[in-house]
N, C-alpha and C positions, 0 to 999 in steps of 0.2 A: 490477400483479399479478405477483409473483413467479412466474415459470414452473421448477417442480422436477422434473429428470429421473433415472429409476431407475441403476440398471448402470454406474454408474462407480466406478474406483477412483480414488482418492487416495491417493497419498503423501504426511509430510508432511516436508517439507524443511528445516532448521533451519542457520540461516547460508549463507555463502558455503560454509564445508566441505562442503555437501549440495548445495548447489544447483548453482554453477559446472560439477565433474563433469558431472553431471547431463543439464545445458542442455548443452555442448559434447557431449557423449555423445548424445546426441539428433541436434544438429547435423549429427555427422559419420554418422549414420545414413539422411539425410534424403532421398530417391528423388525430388520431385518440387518441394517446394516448403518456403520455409520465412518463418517472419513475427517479426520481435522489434521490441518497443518498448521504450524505458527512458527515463526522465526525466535519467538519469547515466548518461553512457557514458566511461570515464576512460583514458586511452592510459597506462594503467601496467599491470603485469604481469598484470592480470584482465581488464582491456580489449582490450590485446593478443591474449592467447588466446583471447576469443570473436571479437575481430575474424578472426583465422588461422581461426576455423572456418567462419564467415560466407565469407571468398574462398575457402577449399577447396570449399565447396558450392557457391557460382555456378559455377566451374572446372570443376566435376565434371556443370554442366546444371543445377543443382535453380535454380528460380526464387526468389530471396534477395532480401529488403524487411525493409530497417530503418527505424527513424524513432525520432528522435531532439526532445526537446525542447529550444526555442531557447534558453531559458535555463539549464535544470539542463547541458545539454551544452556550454556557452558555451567552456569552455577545450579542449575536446576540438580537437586541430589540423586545420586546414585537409587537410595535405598527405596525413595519416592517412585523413581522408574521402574525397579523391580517390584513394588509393590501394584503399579499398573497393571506387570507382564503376571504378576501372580494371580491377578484376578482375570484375568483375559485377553486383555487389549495387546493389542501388535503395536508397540511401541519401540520407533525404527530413528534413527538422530542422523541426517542428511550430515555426510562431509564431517565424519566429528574428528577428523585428524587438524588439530589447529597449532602445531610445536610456534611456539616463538622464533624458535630457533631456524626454520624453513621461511624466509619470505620468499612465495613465488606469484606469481598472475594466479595459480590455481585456488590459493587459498580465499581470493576475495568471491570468490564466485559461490555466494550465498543463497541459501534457501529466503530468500524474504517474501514471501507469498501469506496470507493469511485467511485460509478456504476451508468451510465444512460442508460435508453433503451426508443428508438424513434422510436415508430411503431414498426414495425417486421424488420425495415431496420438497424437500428445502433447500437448499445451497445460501452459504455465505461468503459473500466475498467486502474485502474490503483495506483496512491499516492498521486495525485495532488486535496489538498482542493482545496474550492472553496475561493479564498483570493488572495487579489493583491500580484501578485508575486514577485515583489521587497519591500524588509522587510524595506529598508532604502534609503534615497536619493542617488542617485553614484555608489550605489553595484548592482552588478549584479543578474540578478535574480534565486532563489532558484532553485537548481539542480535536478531537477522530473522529471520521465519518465509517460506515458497516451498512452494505444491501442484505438485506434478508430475499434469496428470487426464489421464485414458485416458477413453474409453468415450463416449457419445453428449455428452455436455458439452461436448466439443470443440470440436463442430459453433457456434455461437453464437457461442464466441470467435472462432472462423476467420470466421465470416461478421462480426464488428466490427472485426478485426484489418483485413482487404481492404476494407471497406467506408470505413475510416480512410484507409489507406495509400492510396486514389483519390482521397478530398476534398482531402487536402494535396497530391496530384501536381497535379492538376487548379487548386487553388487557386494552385500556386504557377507554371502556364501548363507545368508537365511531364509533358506526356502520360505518364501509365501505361504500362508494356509489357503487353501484350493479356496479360488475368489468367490466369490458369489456371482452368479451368471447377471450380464449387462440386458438391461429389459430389452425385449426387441419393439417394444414401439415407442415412440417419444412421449416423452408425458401431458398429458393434456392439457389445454390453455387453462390459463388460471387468473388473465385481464388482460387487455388489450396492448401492453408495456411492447414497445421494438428495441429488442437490445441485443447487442454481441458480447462475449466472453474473449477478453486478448489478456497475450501471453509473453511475457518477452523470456527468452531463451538462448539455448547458444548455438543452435542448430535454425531448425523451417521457421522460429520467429524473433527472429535476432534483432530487427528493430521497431516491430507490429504493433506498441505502446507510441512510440515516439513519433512513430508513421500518422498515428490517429491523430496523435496533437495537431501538429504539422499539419494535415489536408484539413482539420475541423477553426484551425488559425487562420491559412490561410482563404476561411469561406466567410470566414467572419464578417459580419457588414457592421455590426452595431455595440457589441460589449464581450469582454471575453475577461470574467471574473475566473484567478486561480487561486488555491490556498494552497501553496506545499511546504512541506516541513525542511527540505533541504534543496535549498533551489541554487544549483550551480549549471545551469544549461550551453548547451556549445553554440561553436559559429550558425546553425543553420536553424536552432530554436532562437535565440537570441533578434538573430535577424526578422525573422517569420514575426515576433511581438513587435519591433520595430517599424517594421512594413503596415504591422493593421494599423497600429497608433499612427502612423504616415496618413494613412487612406483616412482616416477619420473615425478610428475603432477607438471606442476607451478600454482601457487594458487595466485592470487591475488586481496587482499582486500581494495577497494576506499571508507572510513570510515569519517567523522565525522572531520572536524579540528576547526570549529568554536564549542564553548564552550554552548548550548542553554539551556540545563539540566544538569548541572553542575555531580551531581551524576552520570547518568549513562554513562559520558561523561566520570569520571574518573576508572568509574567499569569498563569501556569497555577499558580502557585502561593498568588495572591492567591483562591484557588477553596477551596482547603486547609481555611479555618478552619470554614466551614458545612459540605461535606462530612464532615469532623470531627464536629462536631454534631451529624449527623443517623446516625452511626453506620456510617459510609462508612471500611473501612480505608483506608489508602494506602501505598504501599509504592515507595522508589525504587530503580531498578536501579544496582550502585556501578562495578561490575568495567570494563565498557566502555561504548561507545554504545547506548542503547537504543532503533531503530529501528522494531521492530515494531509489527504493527497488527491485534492479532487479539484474537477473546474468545471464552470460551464460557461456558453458560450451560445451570445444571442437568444437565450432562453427556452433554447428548445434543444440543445447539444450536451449530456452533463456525463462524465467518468468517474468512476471512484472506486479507488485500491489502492495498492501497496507500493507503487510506484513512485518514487521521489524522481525531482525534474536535477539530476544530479550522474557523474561520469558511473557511479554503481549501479544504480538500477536501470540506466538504459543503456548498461553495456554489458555488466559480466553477471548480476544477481538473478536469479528467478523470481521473475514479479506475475501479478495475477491483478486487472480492474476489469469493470463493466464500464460498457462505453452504451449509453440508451441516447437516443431520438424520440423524445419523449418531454412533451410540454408541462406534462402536470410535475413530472420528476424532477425537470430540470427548473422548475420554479422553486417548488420547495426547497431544493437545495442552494439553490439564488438568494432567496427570504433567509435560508440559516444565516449564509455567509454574508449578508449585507449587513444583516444584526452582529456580526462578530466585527466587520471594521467600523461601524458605526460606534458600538457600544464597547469593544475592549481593544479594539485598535488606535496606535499611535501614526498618524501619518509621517513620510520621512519627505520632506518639499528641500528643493536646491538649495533652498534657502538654512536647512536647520545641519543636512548635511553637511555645507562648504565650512559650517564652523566647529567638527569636530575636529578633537585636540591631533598632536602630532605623532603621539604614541598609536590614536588606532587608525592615524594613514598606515603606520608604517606597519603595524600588524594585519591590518588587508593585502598589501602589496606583497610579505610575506607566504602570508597565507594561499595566498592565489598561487606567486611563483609554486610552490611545494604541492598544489592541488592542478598547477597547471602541465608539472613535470608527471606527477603521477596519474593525470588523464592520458597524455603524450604513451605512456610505456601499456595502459589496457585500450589506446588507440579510438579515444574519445576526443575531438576536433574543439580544441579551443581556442581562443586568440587574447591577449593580453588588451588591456582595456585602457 
């Protein structure tokens, strides 16, 4: 059961250029306590500068916990993490056991979450590592959405955020530092915003992301715009887009055009020819990396987080989105993403599709088979296209 709580505001945050500020402006605000997780924490000039804001707030007293996942964090340096733990910060690396040599189910089951909470005042949630946003000289920078939430919403994150950072202390034999006591009253409205905080996990909410897709698709009467960055979805998403576009929904998918994971880049496109068919635009983003993970739907239903519509995150990763009911949010972030297939989107029509060459039929059909084996064995429902 989705729990929605009234009197929050959201802002919504668009790239690094919005977000970065943002978070370290928060940081360096922060009286008492402060919590960030990221899948990517990258010691180049954006890493750098939240790391500096992270040891200024331990230095200053506020009680500072990072966590960091073992794989996406893997090159982040040694000397960097000690020099966090030396100035203060609880800095904790989820699952850092990654041997090449062990392939099991358990290794895939990733920290992909990207959430901070500053005092009882701010929470971030959203898709936006911590890593300079432009990937290469000239290009623009990587296409990510980030909520900055005020107001009683807070509270749930803060209590998942600590509730985290003690299972990995603990798990990894490192005692916690004795927490900071959880406020006892919710924190007080801060705008009228209606939104829920969901989770997917492996335990109480194993599939409460994909659940939300799913009943906010199937309400759908009039447009259901998505941008995700790795869009492999099963039999029972796939169908649900199929059915509004039936009824008389336009469905519009802002996907992937640059090439970064080659496999699931061509799995995901082995998907193309039915959606096609069934009257499913699709649309790929050109300019730079298309990261994000948000959608909205009929203009008053909008998500957005770290969740990819893909066999990982809605099956074995820990993901974190907000899910609002909310007209003015969900407009605005409508307006971003219409300007994005408008102005740097390439549309892909039956037509432009049925004449690509022979080589990337066969590298789809590939791609898929090997992405359709490895959904098959973490028990993610797919059907061959």
């Amino acid at each position: 059961m989705i729990e929605f709580l009234n009197g929050n505001q959201l802002t919504l945050l668009q790239n690094g250029t919005d977000y970065f500020p943002a978070l370290e402006a928060a940081i360096d605000q922060a009286a008492h306590y402060v919590y960030l997780e990221s899948y990517i924490f990258a010691h180049d000039a954006t890493g750098q500068r939240i790391a500096a804001a992270l040891m200024r707030a331990a230095r200053r007293g506020v009680a500072t916990h990072l966590l960091l996942d073992g794989y996406g964090a893997q090159a982040y340096p040694d000397e960097a993490l000690q020099a966090l733990r030396a100035a203060g910060v609880e800095a904790l690396i989820y699952r850092p056991s990654i041997s090449p040599l062990r392939f099991q189910r358990q290794r895939l089951r990733r920290l992909h979450r990207k959430l901070a909470v500053i005092d009882q005042r701010y929470a971030f949630v959203g898709g936006i590592n911590i890593i300079d946003d432009i990937k290469a000289p000239g290009m623009p920078p990587r296409f990510d959405y980030a909520v900055r939430v005020e107001g009683p919403l807070v509270m749930p994150i803060l209590r998942e955020m600590r509730n985290m950072h003690a299972r990995v202390a603990w798990a990894q034999l490192r005692a916690p530092r004795r927490a900071e006591p959880l406020p006892v009253s919710m924190p007080e409205a801060a705008g009228e915003m209606r939104a829920a905080f969901l989770l997917r996990s492996n335990l109480r909410h194993r599939r409460d992301i994909e659940r939300a897709y799913l009943r906010a698709i199937g309400k759908a009467r009039r447009e259901i715009l998505i941008a995700n960055a790795y869009f492999l979805p099963g039999r029972r998403f796939k169908r649900a887009l199929i059915h509004a576009a039936a009824r008389g929904v336009r469905v519009r998918l802002l996907l992937q055009g640059m090439n970064d994971h080659p496999w699931v880049h061509y799995a995901s496109r082995s998907l193309y020819a039915r959606l096609l068919a069934a009257g499913i635009e699709i649309y790929e983003y050109q300019p730079s990396e298309l990261h994000a993970k948000v959608a909205v739907i009929d203009s008053c239903w909008a998500t957005v987080g770290s969740s990819n519509i893909d066999p990982l995150s809605l099956v074995l990763s820990r993901e974190a989105n907000i899910v609002a009911y909310e007209r003015a949010f969900a407009q605005e972030l409508e307006t971003s993403l219409r300007a994005a297939i408008e102005n740097h989107a390439r549309q892909i029509t039956e037509v432009n599709w049925n004449s690509r060459s022979r080589l990337e039929r066969l590298l789809s059909r590939l791609a898929f088979g090997l992405i359709r084996v490895l959904a098959g064995w973490i028990g993610y429902g797919m059907q061959k296209e």
